[in-house]
Structures are given as C-alpha cells and as structure tokens.
C-alpha positions in Angstrom: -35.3 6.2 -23.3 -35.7 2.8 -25.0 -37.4 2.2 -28.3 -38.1 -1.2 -29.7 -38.7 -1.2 -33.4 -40.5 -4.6 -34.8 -40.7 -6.2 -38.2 -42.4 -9.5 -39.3 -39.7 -9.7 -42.6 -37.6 -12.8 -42.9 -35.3 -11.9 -40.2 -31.2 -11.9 -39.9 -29.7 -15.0 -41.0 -27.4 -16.7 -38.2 -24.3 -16.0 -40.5 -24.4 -12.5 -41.1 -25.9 -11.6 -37.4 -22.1 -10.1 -36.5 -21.6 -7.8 -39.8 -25.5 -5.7 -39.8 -23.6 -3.0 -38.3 -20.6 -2.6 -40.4 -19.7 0.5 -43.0 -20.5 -0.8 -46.5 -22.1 -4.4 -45.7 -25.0 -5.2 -47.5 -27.0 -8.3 -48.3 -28.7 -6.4 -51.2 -27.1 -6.6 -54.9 -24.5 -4.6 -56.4 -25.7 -1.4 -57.1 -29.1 -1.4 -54.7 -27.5 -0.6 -51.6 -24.6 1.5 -50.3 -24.5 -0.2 -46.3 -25.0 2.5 -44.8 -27.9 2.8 -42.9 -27.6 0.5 -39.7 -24.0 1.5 -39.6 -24.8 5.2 -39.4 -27.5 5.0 -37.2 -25.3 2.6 -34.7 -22.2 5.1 -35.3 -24.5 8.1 -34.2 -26.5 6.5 -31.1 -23.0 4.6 -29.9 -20.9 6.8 -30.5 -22.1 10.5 -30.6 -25.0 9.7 -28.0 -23.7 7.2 -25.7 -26.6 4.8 -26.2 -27.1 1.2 -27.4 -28.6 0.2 -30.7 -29.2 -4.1 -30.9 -31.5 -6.6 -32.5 -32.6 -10.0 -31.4 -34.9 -12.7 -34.0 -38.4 -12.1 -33.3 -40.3 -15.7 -33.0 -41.8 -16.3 -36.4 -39.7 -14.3 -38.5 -38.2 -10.7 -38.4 -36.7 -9.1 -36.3 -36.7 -6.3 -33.0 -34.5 -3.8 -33.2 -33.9 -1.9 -29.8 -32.4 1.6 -29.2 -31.4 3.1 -25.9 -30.1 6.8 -25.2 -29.6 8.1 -22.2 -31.6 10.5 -20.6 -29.0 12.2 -18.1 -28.7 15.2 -20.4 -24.8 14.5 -20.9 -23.8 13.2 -24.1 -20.7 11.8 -25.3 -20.9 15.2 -27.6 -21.6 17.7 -25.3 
C-alpha cells in the first residue's frame, strides 16, 4: 500500500534534507519540539513494518511525503 501525503509549507531546506529522520532533530526552538515525530513514524514503518517512509520537494514549495508497507501479510514483527 502506498500513501502520498502533500503540503504546500515552505518545504525542507537542502541542508537539513539528511537529518528529518533522526531522534531528537528539530528545526523548531528550544523548548517547542522534542524530534520525535518523523523519527518515530520512520522507526515504526522501517523497522517494525518493513515499509518505506521518504519525501521529495514538491514544485512550488512544500513537500510529499510517501509511505509504503507491504501488503504480503508478513511483517518484520510477526
């Protein structure tokens, strides 16, 4: 199953394009964000489901986000 998820935002600057999925990175200030949600979600559909979770710029600003699991009924968990 894939799911593309659009936004018309400003987008993912060039130089943090490698980092969106780390624990604990944030581009918002100290004490507004804890990091944690694109790594969480890309530690659960990676790793627990066996899937794919990427971005790419979106023409005009924002981005897509796209998520792929599996559909053979066998994951990683199971």
């Amino acid at each position: 199953m894939k799911v593309e998820v659009r936004d018309n935002g400003r987008g993912v600057p060039d130089c943090i394009r490698d980092r969106i999925f780390e624990p604990f990175f944030t581009t918002k200030a100290v004490g507004q964000g804890m990091g944690q949600g694109l790594a969480l979600a890309h530690a659960l559909i990676v790793g627990e489901h066996g899937g794919s979770l990427t971005f790419r710029p979106t023409e005009g600003g924002g981005a897509t986000f796209v998520l792929f699991l599996p559909l053979d009924g066998n994951p990683s968990w199971a």
